[in-house]
C-alpha positions as CSV (number, residue, x, y, z in Angstrom):
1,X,0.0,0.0,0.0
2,X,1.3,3.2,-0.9
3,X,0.7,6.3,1.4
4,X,1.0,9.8,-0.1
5,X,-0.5,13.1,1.6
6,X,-0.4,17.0,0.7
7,X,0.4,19.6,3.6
8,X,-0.7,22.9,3.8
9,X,-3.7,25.3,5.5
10,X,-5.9,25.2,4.3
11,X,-6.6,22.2,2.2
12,X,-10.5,22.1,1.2
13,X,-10.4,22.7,-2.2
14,X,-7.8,20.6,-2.9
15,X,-8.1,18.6,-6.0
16,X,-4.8,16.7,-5.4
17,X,-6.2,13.6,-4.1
18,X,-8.3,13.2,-6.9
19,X,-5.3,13.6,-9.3
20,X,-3.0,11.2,-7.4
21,X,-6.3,8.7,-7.0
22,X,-6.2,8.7,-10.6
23,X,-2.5,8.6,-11.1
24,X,-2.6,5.1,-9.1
25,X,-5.6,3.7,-10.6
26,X,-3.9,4.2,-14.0
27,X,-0.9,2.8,-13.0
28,X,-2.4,-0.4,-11.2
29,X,-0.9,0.6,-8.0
30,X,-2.8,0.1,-4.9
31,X,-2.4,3.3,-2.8
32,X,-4.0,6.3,-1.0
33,X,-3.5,10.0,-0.9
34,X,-4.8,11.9,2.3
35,X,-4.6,15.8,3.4
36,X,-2.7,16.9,6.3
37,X,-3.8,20.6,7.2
38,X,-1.4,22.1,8.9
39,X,-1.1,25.9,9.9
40,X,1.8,28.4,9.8
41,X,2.8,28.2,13.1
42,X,2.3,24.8,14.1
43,X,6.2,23.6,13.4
44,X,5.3,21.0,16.1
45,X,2.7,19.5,13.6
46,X,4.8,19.8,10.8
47,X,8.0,17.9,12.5
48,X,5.2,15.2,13.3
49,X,4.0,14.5,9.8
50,X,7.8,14.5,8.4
51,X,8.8,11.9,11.3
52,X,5.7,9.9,9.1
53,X,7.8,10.1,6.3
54,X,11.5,8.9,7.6
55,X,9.6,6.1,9.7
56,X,7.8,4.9,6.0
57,X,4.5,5.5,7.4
58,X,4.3,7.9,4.3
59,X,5.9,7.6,1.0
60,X,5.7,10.9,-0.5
61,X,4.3,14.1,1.0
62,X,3.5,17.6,-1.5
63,X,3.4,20.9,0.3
64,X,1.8,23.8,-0.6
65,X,1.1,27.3,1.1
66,X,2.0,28.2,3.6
67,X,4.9,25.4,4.6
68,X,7.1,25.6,0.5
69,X,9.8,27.8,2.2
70,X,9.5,26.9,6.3
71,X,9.5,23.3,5.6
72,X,13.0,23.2,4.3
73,X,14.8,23.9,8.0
74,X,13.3,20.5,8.9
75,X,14.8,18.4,5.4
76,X,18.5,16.6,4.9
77,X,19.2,18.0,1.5
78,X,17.4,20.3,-1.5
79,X,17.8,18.7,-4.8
80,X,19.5,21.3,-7.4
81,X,15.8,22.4,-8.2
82,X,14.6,22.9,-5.3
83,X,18.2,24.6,-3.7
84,X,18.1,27.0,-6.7
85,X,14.1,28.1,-6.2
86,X,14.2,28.2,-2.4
87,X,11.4,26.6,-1.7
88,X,9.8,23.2,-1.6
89,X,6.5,21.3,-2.9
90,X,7.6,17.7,-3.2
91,X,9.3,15.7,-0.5
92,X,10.4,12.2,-0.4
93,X,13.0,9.3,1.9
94,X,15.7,7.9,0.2
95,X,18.8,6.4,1.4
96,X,18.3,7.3,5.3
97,X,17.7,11.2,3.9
98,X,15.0,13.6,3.9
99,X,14.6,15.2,0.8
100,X,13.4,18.3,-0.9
101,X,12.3,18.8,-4.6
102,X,10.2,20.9,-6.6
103,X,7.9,19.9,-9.4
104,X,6.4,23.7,-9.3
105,X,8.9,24.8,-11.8
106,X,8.9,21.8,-14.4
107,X,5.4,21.4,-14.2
108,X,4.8,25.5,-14.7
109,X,7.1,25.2,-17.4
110,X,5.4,21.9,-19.1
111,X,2.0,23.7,-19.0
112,X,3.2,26.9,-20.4
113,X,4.3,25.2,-23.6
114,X,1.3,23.6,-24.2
115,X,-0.3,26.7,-22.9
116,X,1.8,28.4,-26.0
117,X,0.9,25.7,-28.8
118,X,-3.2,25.8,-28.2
119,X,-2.4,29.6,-28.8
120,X,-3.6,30.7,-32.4
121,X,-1.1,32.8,-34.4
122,X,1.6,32.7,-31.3
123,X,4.1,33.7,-33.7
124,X,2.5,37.3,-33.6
125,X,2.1,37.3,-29.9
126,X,5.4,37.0,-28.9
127,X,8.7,38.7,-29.3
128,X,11.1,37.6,-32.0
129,X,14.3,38.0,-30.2
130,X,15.3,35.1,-29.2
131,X,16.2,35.0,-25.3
132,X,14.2,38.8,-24.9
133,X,10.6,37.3,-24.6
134,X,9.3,40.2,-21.2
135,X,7.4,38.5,-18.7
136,X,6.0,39.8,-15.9
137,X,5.3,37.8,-12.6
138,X,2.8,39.0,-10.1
139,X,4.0,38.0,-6.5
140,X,7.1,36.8,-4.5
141,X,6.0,33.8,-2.4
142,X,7.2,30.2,-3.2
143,X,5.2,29.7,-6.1
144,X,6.7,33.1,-7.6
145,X,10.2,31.7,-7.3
146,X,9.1,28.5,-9.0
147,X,7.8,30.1,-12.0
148,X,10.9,32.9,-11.9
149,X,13.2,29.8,-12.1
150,X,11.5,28.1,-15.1
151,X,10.9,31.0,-17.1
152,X,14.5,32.1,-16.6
153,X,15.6,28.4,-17.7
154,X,13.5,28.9,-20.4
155,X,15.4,32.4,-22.0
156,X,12.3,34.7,-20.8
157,X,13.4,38.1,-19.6
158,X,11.4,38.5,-16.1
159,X,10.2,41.7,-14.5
160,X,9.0,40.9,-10.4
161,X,6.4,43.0,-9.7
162,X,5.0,42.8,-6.1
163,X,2.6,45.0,-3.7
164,X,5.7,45.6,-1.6
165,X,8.6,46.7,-3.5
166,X,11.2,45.2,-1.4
167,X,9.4,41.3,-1.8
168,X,10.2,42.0,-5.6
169,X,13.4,43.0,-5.0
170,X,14.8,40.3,-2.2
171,X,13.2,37.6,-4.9
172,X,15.5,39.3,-7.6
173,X,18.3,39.1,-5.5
174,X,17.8,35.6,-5.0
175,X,18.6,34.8,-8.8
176,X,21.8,36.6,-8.4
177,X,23.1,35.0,-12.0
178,X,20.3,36.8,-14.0
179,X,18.9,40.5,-14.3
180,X,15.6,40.7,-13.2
181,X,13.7,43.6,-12.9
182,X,12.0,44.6,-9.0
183,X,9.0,46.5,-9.5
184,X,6.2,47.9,-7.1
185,X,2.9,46.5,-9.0
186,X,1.3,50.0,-9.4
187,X,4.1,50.9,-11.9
188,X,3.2,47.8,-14.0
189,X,0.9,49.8,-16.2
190,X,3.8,51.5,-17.5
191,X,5.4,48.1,-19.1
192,X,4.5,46.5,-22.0
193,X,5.1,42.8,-22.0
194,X,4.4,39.1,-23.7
195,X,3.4,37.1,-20.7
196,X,1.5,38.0,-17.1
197,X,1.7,35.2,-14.6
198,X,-0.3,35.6,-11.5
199,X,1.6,33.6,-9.0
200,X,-0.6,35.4,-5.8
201,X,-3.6,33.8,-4.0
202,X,-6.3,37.1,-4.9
203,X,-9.2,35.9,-7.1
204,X,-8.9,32.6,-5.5
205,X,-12.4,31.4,-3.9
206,X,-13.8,32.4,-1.9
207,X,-12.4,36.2,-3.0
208,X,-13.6,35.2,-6.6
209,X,-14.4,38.8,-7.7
210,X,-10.4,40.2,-6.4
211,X,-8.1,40.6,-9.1
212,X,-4.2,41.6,-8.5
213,X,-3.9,43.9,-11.0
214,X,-4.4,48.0,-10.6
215,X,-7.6,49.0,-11.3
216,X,-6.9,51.4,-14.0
217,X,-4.6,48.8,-15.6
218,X,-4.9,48.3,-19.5
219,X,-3.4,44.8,-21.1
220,X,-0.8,45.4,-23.7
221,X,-2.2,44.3,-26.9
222,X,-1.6,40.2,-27.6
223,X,-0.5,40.0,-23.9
224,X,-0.7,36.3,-23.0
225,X,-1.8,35.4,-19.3
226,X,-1.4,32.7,-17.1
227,X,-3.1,32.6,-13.6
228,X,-1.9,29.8,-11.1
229,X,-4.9,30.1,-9.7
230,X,-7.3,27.3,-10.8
231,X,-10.4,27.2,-8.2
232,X,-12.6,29.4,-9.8
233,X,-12.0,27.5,-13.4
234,X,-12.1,31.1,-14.4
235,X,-10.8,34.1,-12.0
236,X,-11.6,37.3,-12.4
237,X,-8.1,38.1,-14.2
238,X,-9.1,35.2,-17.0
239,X,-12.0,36.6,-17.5
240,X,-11.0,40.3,-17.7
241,X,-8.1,39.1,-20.5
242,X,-10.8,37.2,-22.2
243,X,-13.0,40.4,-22.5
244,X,-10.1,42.2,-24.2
245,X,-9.6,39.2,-26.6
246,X,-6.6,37.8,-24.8
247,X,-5.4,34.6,-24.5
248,X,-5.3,33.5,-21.2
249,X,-5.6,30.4,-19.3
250,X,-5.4,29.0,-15.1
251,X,-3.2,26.9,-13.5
252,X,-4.9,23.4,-13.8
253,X,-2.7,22.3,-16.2
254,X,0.5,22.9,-13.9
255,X,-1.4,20.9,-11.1
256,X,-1.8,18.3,-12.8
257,X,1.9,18.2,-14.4
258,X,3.8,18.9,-10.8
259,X,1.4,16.1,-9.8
260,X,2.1,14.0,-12.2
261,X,6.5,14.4,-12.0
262,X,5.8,14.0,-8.4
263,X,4.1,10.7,-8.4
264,X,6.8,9.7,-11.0
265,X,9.6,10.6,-7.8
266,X,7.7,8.6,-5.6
267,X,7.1,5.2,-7.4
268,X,8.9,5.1,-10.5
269,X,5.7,5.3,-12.6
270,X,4.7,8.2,-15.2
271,X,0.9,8.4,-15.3
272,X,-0.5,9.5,-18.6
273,X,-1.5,12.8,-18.0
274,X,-5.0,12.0,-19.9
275,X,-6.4,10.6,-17.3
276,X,-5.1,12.9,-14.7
277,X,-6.7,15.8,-16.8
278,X,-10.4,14.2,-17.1
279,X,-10.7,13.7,-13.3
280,X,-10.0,17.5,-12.7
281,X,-12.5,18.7,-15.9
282,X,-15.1,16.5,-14.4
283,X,-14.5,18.0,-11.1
């Protein structure tokens, strides 16, 4: 029987356990995959539910908010990944250490491609230069830092634009090999760009009808957006791109991707990401 979990607070709109549920099924593995809400402050609780994990009660735990970057004080070793993001989603026991990875970046990264191929006329949408492709990302949590990392492994050229100028500065600093660009979010209508991904929680439900862009803000024509956020199916920033004949998409697809490279780290099997993708439609 294989035991996998997801940590985090809170947890109820999780659609993890339906992924990973599918992810065994396809696979023929017997297995089950259970949510541990934990809060911010209860490190007790945390240390608890990684003891699970070096005693083989559990075989793979994901993390989400608000444990990605706290967690890592309590692990053996980062993988290169997760060492060069700072911050943590997938965590696994292997040869008597605790280990920390992140599937957040690769699985961003996998969904924005396909994100870029369903996109009619993409040629015209972004920048020809190769390695000069603007991107701006909204937010400097964990999930910021995972999709700075990819998109700077990918030759974009990122701007960090955050509510607090100094949050987009220290996660600039923290990619000390590249030159990204700290900005306080109300000077982002002053850019123009290729790409807007929303890696903060606002327009997430219950706060369905917040959006974490300026009020007065106008999209640069043929802008392409990308919200993390995937409960609503469509936020409020979708929907506002879609009204000014964007394209622009959520973040179920990199769910189900940083599932899916997850599950693979954990038992050796790659689920086919069809079935993963019909239980979260259906859902």
């Amino acid at each position: 029987m294989i035991r996998l979990g997801l940590t985090g607070y809170p947890l109820g709109h999780s659609l993890s356990p339906q992924i990973h549920a599918a992810a065994l099924d396809a696979c023929g593995l017997q297995g089950e995959y259970s949510l541990y809400p934990i809060a911010l402050n209860d490190s007790h609780g945390l240390k608890r539910l990684l003891n699970k994990l070096r005693a083989g009660e559990l075989q793979g735990l994901n993390v989400t908010i608000p444990h990605k970057q706290n967690v890592i004080e309590y692990l053996d070793e980062l993988t290169p990944t997760a060492k060069a993001i700072g911050a943590v989603n997938t965590i696994y026991f292997r040869e008597g250490k605790l280990t920390g990875e992140n599937t957040d970046a690769p699985g961003f990264l996998a969904n924005l491609h396909r994100f870029l191929r369903e996109t009619p006329n993409i040629e015209s949408r972004i920048s020809q230069t190769e390695y000069r492709k603007p991107a701006i990302v909204l937010g400097a949590g964990g999930s910021a830092r995972a999709v700075v990392y990819a998109l700077l492994c990918d030759g974009w050229q990122v701007t960090a634009a955050a509510r607090r100028i100094e949050q987009a500065r220290q996660l600039a600093r923290s990619f000390p090999d590249y030159a990204i660009r700290a900005i306080h979010l109300p000077d982002l209508r002053h850019l123009t760009f290729d790409l807007l991904i929303n890696t903060t929680p606002l327009g997430m439900t219950p706060d369905i009808n917040s959006s974490p862009l300026p009020e007065d803000f106008s999209f640069p024509p043929h802008a392409l957006v990308y919200d993390l956020i995937y409960n609503p199916r469509e936020t409020r920033l979708v929907r506002d791109a879609h009204a000014k004949g964007l394209s622009a998409t959520t973040g179920l697809g990199m769910l189900v991707e940083q599932a899916a490279l997850a599950f693979e780290i954990w038992t050796g099997h790659n689920p086919p990401r069809e079935s993963l993708f019909s239980v979260v439609e259906i859902n």
